[in-house]
MIRO-918918 format. One record per residue: residue in one letter; x, y, z of N, C-alpha, C in turn. Coordinates in Angstrom, 1 decimal. Example, Ala and Ser with C-alpha at 12.3 -4.5 7.8 and 13.67 -1.06 7.14 Angstrom:
BEGIN
{A,{13.2,-5.7,7.8},{12.3,-4.5,7.8},{13.2,-3.3,7.8}}
{S,{12.8,-2.2,7.1},{13.7,-1.1,7.1},{12.9,0.0,7.9}}
***
This chain:
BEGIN
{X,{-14.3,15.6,-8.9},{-13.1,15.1,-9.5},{-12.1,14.7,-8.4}}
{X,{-11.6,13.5,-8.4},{-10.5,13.1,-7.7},{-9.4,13.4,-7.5}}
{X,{-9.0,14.0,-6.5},{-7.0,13.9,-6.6},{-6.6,12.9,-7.1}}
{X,{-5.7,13.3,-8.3},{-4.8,12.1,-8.7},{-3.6,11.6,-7.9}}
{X,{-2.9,12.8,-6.8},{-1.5,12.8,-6.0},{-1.9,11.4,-4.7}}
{X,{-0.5,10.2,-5.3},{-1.1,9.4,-4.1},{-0.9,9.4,-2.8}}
{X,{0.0,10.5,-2.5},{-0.4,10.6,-1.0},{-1.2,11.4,-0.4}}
{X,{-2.4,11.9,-1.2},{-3.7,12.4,-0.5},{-4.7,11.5,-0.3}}
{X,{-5.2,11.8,0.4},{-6.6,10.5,1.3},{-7.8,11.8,1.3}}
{X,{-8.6,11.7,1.1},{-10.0,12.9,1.7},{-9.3,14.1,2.0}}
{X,{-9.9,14.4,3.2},{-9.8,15.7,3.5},{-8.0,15.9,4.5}}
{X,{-7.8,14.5,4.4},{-6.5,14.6,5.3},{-5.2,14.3,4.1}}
{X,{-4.3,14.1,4.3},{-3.3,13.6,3.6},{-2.3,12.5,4.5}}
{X,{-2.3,11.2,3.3},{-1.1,10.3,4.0},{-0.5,10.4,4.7}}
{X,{0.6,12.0,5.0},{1.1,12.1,5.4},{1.3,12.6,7.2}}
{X,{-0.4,13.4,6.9},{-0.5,13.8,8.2},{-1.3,12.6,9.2}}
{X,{-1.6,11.4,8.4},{-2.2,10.2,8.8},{-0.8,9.7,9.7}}
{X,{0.2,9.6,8.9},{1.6,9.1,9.3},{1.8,9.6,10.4}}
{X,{1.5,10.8,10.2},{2.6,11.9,11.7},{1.6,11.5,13.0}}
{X,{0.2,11.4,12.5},{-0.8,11.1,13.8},{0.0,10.1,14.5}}
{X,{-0.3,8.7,13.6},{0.4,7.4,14.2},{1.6,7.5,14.5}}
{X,{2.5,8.3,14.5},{3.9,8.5,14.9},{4.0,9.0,16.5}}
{X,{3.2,10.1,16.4},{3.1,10.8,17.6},{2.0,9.4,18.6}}
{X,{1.3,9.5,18.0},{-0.1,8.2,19.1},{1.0,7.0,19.4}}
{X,{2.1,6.6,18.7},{3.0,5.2,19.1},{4.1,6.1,20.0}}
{X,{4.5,6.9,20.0},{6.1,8.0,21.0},{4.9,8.1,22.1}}
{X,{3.7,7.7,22.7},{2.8,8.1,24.0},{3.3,6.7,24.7}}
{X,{3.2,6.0,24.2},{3.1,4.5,24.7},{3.7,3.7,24.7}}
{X,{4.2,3.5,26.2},{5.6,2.6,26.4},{4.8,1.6,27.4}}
{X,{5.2,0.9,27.7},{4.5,-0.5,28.6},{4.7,-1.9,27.8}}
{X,{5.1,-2.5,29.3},{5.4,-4.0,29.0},{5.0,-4.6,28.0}}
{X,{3.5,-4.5,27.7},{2.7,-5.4,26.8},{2.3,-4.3,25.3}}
{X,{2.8,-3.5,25.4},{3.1,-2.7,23.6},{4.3,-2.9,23.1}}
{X,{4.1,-3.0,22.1},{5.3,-2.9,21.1},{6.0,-1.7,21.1}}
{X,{7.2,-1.5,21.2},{8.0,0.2,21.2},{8.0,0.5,19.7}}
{X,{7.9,1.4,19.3},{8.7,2.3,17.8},{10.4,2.4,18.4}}
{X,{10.7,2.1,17.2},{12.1,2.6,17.4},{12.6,3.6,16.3}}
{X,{12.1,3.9,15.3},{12.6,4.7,14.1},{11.5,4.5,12.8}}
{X,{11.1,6.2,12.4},{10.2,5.8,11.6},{10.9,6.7,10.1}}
{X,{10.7,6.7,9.0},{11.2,7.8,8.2},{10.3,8.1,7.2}}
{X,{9.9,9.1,6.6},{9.2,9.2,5.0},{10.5,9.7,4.3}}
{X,{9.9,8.7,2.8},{10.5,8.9,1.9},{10.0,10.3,1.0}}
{X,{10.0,11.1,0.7},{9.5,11.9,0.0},{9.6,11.8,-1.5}}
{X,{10.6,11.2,-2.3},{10.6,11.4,-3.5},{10.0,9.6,-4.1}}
{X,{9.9,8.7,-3.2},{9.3,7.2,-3.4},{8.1,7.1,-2.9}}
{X,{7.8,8.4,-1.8},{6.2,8.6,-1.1},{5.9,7.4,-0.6}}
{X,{7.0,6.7,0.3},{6.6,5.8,1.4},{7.3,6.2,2.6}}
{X,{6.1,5.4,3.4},{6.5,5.9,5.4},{6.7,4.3,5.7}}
{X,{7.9,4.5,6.7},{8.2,3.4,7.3},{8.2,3.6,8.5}}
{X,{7.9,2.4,9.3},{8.1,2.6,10.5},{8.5,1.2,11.1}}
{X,{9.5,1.4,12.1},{10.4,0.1,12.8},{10.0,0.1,14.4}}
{X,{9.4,-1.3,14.5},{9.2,-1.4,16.0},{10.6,-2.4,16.2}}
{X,{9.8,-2.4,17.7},{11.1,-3.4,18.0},{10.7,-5.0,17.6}}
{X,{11.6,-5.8,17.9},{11.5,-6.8,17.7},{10.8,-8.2,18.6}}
{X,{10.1,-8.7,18.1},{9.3,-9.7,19.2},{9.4,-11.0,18.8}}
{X,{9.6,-12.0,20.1},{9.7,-13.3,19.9},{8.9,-14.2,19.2}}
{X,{7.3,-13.4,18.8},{6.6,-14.2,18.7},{5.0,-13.1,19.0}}
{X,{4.0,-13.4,18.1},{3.0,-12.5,18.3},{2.0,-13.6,18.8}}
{X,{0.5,-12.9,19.2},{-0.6,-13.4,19.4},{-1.4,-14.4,17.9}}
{X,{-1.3,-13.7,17.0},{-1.8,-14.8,15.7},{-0.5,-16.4,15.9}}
{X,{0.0,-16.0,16.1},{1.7,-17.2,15.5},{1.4,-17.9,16.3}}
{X,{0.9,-17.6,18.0},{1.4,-18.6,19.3},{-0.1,-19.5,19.1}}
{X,{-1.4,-18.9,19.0},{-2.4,-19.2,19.0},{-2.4,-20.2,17.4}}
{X,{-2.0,-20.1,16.4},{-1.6,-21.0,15.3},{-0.7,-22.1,15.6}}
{X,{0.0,-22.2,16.5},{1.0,-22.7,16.6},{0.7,-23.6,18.0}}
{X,{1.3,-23.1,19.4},{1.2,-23.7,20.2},{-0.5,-24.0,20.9}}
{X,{-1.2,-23.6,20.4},{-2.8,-23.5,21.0},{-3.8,-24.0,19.7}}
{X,{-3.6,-24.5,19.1},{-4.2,-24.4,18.0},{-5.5,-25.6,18.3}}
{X,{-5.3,-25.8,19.5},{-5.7,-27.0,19.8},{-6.7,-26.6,21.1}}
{X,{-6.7,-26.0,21.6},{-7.5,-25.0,22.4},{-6.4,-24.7,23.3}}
{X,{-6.7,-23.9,25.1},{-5.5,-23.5,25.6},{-6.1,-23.4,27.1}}
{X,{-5.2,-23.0,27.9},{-6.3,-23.9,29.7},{-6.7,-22.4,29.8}}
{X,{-7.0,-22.0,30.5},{-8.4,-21.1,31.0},{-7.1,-20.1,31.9}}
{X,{-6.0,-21.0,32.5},{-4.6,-20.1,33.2},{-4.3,-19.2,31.7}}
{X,{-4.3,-20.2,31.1},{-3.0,-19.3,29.5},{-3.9,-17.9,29.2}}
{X,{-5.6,-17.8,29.0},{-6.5,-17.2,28.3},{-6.4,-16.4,29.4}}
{X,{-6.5,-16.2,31.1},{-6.2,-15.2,31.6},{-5.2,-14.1,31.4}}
{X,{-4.1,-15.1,31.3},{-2.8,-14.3,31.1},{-3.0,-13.5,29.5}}
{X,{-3.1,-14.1,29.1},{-3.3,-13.6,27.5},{-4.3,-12.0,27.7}}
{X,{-5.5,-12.0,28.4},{-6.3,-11.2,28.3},{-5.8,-10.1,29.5}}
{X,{-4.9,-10.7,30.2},{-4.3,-9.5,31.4},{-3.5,-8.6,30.8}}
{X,{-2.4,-9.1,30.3},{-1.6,-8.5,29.1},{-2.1,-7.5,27.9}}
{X,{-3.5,-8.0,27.2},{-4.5,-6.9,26.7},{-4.9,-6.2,27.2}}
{X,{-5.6,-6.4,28.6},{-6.4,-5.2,29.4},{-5.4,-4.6,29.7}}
{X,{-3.9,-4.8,30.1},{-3.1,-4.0,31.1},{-2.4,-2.7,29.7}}
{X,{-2.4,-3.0,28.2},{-1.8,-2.2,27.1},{-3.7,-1.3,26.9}}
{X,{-4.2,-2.2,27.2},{-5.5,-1.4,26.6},{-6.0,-0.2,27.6}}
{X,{-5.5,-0.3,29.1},{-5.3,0.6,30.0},{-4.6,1.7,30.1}}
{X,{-3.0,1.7,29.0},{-2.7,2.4,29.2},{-3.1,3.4,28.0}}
{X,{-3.8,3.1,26.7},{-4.1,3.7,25.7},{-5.1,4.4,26.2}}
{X,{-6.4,3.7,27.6},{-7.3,4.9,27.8},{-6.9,5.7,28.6}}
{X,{-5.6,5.7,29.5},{-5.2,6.8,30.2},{-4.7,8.3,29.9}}
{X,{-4.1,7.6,28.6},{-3.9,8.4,27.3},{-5.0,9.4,27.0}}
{X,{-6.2,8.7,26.7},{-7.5,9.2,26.0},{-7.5,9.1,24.7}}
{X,{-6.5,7.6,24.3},{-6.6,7.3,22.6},{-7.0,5.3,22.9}}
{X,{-7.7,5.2,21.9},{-8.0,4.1,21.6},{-8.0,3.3,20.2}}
{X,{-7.1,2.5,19.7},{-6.9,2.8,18.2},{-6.8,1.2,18.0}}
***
């Protein structure tokens, strides 16, 4: 029989899913991550929110937008430097998400 309560998932609960990602985003600060700035649960509406900072512009939007058309081989470096260098600091961590 299923739990009917919606903030249970399996063996974990929504909420302790929340608190994971809360704590795994407060490890990681670096140029090329996004910061958390404030996250809250609601308890009586049973939603989690969470506020990053604010960004000029993401990887789907620039590549839709300015590159849609292909992009020089300089842009695709930089683009992949910027991932390896955030993706570096998540393995120093010892989280990969």
């Amino acid at each position: 029989m299923r739990n009917k309560d919606p903030i249970k998932n399996n063996d974990r609960t929504v909420k302790e899913e929340f608190e994971n990602e809360i704590s795994f985003l407060k490890e990681f600060k670096g140029t090329n991550i996004v910061n958390l700035i404030e996250y809250n649960c609601d308890k009586k509406e049973q939603f989690f929110y969470i506020i990053y900072e604010k960004t000029d512009r993401d990887l789907q939007k620039l590549l839709e937008t300015e590159y849609k058309n292909g992009m020089s081989s300089k842009m695709i470096r930089k683009i992949f430097f910027q991932l390896n260098s955030a993706l570096k600091i998540m393995v120093k961590h010892g989280k990969c998400h």
